[in-house]
N, C-alpha and C positions, 0 to 999 in steps of 0.2 A: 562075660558072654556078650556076642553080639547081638541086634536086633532081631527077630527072627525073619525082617525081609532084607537082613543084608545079604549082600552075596560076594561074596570073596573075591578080588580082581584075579584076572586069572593072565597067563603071562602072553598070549596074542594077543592082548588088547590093543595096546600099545607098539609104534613100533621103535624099537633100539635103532634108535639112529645116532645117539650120543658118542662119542670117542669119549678116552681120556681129555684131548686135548677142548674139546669142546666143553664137557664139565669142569673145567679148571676154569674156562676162560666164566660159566655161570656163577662161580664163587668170587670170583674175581670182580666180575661183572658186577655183582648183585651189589659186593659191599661195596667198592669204589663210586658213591655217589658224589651231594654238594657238602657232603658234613664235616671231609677231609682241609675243606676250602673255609670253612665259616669256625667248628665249633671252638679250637682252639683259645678264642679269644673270651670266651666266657669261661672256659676250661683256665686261662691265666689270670682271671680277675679272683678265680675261686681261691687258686694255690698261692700267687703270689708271688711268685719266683721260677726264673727258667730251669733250674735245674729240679723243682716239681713238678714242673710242665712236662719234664720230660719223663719223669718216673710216671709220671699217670700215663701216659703213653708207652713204657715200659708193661707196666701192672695188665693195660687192657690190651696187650700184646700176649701177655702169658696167659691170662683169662683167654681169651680166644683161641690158641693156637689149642692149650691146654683142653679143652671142651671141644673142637673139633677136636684133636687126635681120639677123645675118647667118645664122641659119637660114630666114628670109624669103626668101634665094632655094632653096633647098634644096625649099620647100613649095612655091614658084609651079612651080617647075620638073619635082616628081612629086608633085603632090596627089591623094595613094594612101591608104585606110587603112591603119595603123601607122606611121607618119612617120616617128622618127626612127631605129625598126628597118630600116626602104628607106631612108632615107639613108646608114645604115653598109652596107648591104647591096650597095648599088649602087656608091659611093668606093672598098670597099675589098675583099669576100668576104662571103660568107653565114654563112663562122662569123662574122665578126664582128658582124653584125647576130643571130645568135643567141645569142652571149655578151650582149649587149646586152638581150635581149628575157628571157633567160634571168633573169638578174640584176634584170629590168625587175619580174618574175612572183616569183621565190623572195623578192628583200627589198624591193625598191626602192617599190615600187609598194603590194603588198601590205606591207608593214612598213607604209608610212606610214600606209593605213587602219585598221591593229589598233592603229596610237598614239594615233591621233586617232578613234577610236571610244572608245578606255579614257580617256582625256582629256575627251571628253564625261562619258563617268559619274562621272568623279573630280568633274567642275562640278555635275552633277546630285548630289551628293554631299551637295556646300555646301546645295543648298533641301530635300533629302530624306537625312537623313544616312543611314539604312540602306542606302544604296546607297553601300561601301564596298570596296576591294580585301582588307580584312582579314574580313569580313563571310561568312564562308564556306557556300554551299552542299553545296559536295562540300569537305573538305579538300583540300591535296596529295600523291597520292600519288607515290612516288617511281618514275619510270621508269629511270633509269639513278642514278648517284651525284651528276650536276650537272643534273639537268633532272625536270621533276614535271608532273604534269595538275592542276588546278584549275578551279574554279571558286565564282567570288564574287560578291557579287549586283553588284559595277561591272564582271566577266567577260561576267554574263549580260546585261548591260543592252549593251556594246559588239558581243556576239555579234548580240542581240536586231537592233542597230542595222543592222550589217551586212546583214542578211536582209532588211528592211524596203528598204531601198536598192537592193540587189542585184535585188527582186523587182520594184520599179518600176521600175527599166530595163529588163530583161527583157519592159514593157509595150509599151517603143517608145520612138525616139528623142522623139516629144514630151515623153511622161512626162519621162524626163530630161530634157530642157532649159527644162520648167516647173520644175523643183525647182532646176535651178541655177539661171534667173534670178531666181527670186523669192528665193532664200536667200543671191544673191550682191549682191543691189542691196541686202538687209536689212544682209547685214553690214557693206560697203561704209558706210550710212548708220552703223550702230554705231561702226564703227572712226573714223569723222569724227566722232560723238560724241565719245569717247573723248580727240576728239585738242583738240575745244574744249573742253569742258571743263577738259582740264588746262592748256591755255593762258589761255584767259579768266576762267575759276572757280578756277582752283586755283593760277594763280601765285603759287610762296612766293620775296619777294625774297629773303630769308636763305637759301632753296637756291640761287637765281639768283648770288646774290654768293658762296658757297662755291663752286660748280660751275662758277664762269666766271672769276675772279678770278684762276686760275691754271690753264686748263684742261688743260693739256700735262704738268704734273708728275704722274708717278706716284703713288695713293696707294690704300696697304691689298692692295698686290698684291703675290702671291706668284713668287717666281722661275719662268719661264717652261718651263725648263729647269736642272738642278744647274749653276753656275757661269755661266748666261745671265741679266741683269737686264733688264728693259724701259728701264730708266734710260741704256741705250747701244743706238747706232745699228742694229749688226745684231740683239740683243735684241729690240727695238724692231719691227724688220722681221719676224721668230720671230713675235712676239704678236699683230702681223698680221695673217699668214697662216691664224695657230692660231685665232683669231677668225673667219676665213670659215667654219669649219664652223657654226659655228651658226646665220650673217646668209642663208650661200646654202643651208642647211637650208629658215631658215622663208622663202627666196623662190625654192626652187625648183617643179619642176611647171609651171613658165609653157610649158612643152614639150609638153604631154599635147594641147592644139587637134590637134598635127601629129596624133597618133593618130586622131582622128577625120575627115582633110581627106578623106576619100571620104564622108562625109555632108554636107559645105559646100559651100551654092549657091556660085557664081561661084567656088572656091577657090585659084586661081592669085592673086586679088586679095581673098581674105575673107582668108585665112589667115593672109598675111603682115602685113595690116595690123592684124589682130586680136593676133597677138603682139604689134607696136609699140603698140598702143592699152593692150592688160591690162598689159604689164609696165610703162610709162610709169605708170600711173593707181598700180598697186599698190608699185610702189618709191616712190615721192612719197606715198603712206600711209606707209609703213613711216619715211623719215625722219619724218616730221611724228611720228609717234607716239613715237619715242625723244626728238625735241626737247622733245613734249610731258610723258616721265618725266622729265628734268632740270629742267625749271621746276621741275616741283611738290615733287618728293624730292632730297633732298640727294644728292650722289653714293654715299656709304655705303649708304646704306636701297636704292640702285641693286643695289647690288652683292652686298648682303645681304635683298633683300628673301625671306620668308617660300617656301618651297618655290620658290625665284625667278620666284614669280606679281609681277612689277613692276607691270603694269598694274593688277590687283588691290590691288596696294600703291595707286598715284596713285586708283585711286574709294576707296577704303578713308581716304585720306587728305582726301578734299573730301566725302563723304557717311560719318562714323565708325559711323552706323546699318544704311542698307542697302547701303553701296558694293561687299560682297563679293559680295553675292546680283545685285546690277545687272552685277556683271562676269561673273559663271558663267552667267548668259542672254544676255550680250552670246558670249561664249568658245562657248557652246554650239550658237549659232546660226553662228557661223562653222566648228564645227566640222564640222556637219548639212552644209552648202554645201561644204565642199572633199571631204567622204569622198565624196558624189555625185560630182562630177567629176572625184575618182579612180579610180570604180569603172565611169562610161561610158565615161573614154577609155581609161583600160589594157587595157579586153577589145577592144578594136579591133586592138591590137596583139600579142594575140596570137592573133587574129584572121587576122589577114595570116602570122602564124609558118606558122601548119596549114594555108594556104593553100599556102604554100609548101614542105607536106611534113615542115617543124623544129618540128611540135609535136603535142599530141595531137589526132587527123583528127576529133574530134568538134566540136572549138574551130570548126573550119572552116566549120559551120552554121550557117545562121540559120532564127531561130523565125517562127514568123504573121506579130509585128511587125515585122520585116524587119530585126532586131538582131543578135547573136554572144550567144542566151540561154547555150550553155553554155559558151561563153569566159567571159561573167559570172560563170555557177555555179560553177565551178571559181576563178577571181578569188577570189570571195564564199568559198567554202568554204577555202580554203588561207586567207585572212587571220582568218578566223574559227579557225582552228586557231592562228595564231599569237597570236593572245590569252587561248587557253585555257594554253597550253606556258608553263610558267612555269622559271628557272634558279635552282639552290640553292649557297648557298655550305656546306658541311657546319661551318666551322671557325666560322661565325659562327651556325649556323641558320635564314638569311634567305632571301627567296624576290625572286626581282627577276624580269625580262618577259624574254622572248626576242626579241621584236620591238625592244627599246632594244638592245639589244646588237648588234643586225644591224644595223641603221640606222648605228649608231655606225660600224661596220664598211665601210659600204657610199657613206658620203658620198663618201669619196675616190676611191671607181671609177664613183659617178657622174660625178665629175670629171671623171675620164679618156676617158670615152663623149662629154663635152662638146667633150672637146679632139678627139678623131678626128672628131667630125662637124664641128667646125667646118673642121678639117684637111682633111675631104673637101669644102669649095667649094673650094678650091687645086687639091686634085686631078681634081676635077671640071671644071674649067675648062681643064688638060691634056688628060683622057681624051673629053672630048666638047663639044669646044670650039664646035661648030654646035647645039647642044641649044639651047632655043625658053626663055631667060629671062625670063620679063614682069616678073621684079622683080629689082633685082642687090644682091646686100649693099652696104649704106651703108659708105662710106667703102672698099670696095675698093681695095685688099690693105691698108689701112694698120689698119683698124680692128679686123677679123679679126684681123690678125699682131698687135697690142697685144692682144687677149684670149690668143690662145695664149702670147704670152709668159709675163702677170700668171699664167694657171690655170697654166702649168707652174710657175713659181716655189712657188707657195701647194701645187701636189700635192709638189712636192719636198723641200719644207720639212717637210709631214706623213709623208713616208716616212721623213723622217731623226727627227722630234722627236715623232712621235707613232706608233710603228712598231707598236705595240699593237693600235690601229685598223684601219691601213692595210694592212699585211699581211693578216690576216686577211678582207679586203675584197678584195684583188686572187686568192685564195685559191677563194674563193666563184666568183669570175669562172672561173679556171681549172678547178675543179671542169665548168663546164659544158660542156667539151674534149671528152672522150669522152661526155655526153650527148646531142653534137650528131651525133658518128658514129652513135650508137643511132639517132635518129630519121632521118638521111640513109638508112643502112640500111635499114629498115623502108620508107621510104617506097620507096624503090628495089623492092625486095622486093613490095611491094603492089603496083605498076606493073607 
């Protein structure tokens, strides 16, 4: 049951102004970040070999496609805003959609836009160097013994970004969905750039015959695990696993459409097909783009390339004059198009929280333009905070982001949120067996049940072999326990 001061979104709140084509381009949008561009190369120090590089890219291509086709009935079935916060909501409890939404607001969502705002300025860096993270406006100072405030002129340029974005959504869902589609069909063409070029311009048959000649053996990688080698089978399986962090990193977010399905005309049949169309379109990017780094770079320079900018490596390698400066406008314009479509669909969700009483009641409004302006502001302002908060190691003197550290933290409890939604069309299908489907997950029970298997494997592996991470991630989650009784309370209390 809900809180007794929620109140149900009701369907004039909002107004539909999504197309198909406009929620494709949000999926698209949202995954196509800088994670396409960087992770691969820590992803081939893991595996060791191009032709693992490429099954991990394979694996988290099926994982995705697989889990969108089967959140597609979940959307036809309550095309509500906050998607996949009502889908855990309705499967299973309200805390569980509030842990969700909870985790969704503290890193999940927020993290990703203060990575990919500083990510921008780090490219913006490349054409105008004074915009640098060491470049200091304000110093650090020191808040506690592991944590400090800062600010750098690549702080201010990502805060700057932030607000800019933040403020034209706030104008109205057009605004927004002019800036994703013109910034997702831009990148879209870049990223195809990207991907011809290294295949017609820039194939080197001497990477081609290193990289492929023996694509399977191990080489230049480091034990997985003390006493686990990739060189044997469950090894092998370890490096995997330990690999999809970084593949279903840069292709997640194809989830965020659900967020917004109280804005989408027709959305019992936009939604779901719009999931099938952006995650189809953008995982056949993503391999094409890693096929594309082995043509042209040997496996080494993969594995090793410079701050593991790969991509930057492959223009760097077919233009030696301007190929860095052609990739930090190509990075930067993709990065422009996904922080937009992080920032219009996560205030929808929590959006829907304050609706329902689990969040703060001002979330719950909407401005002139018929949006969630201070769901935004709040979004906007807390991810803007996490790019100012910087972490200090006292033993070495250094300063690292707070947002990489959450992120890192939080991948494997995205996971887990993946597996219980999925887990809820199972259960959905017991508890409300007459509910009005218009679309039914593809390949029911079989297809569904092969995704929860593979993600539970891949989360269990990371609790045993990366407990660093993960822990601390499920942590977070729990923390949001008794924040849920706060605001259940309150809302009760305000009633």
């Amino acid at each position: 049951m809900l809180p007794k001061a929620a109140v149900a979104p009701t369907k004039n709140d909002l107004k539909c102004s999504l197309g198909l084509f406009d929620s494709t381009m949000i999926v698209a949008g949202s995954m196509i970040g800088t994670g396409i561009f960087i992770v691969s190369a820590e992803m081939a120090r893991q595996v060791g070999s191009t032709g693992w590089l490429l099954v991990s890219w394979v694996i988290t291509g099926l994982l995705t496609v697989a889990a969108a086709l089967s959140y597609g009935e979940l959307a036809a079935m309550m095309p509500r805003a906050g998607g996949q916060y009502v889908y855990l909501r309705e499967a299973w409890s309200p805390l569980c959609g509030f842990l969700y939404g909870w985790t969704l607001f503290l890193v999940i969502q927020t993290g990703t836009v203060a990575a990919v705002a500083v990510g921008f300025a780090r490219y913006l860096g490349i054409l105008w160097p004074r915009i640098a993270e060491s470049n200091y406006l304000v110093r650090p100072i020191l808040i506690s013994s592991r944590y400090a405030l800062s600010l750098s002129t690549a702080q201010l340029v990502g805060v700057l970004l932030i607000a800019l974005l933040t403020w034209t959504n706030t104008r109205g869902i057009q605004w927004g969905k002019l800036v994703q589609n013109c910034f997702t069909s831009v990148k879209i063409g870049a990223l195809l750039g990207v991907i011809g070029l290294g295949i017609f311009l820039g194939w080197n048959a001497q990477a081609v015959k290193s990289n492929f000649d023996h694509p399977w053996i191990p080489q230049g990688v480091a034990p997985i695990a003390p006493g686990l080698s990739v060189e044997t089978g469950f090894g092998l399986l370890v490096a995997l696993c330990v690999a999809q962090v970084g593949s279903l990193f840069a292709a997640d977010a194809w989830n965020n459409i659900t967020f917004t399905a109280g804005e989408v005309r027709n959305p019992r049949r936009n939604v779901p097909l719009s999931l099938a169309l952006g995650t189809f379109l953008v995982i056949g990017l993503f391999l094409c783009a890693n096929i594309a780094y082995v043509v042209v770079l040997p496996f080494q320079q993969v594995q090793h390339a410079p701050s593991d900018r790969v991509a930057s490596a492959v223009l760097q390698a077919i233009f030696p004059v301007f190929g860095a400066r052609l990739m930090a406008v190509t990075i930067m314009i993709s990065a422009f198009g996904c922080m937009n479509g992080q920032l219009l669909s996560g205030a929808r969700a929590y959006y829907a929280m304050a609706r329902d009483g689990l969040f703060f009641r001002r979330a719950a409004a909407l401005n002139r333009a018929s949006v969630p302006g201070a769901s935004l502001t709040m979004q906007g302002a807390w991810a803007a905070l996490l790019v100012l908060i910087r972490t200090y190691q006292p033993s070495t003197g250094t300063y690292g982001n707070l947002y990489s550290n959450l992120l890192d933290y939080v991948i494997s409890a995205a996971l887990l949120f993946y597996i219980l939604t999925i887990a809820g069309v199972f259960r959905l299908r017991r508890l409300q067996p007459d509910a009005e489907r218009p679309y039914r997950a593809f390949g029911y029970p079989v297809v569904p049940a092969l995704y929860l298997l593979a993600a539970a494997v891949i989360l269990t592996v990371l609790f045993i072999y990366r407990p660093a991470t993960t822990f601390p991630g499920l942590a977070i989650i729990l923390i949001g326990v008794p924040v849920y009784f706060l605001f259940n309370r309150s809302s009760r209390r305000t009633s």
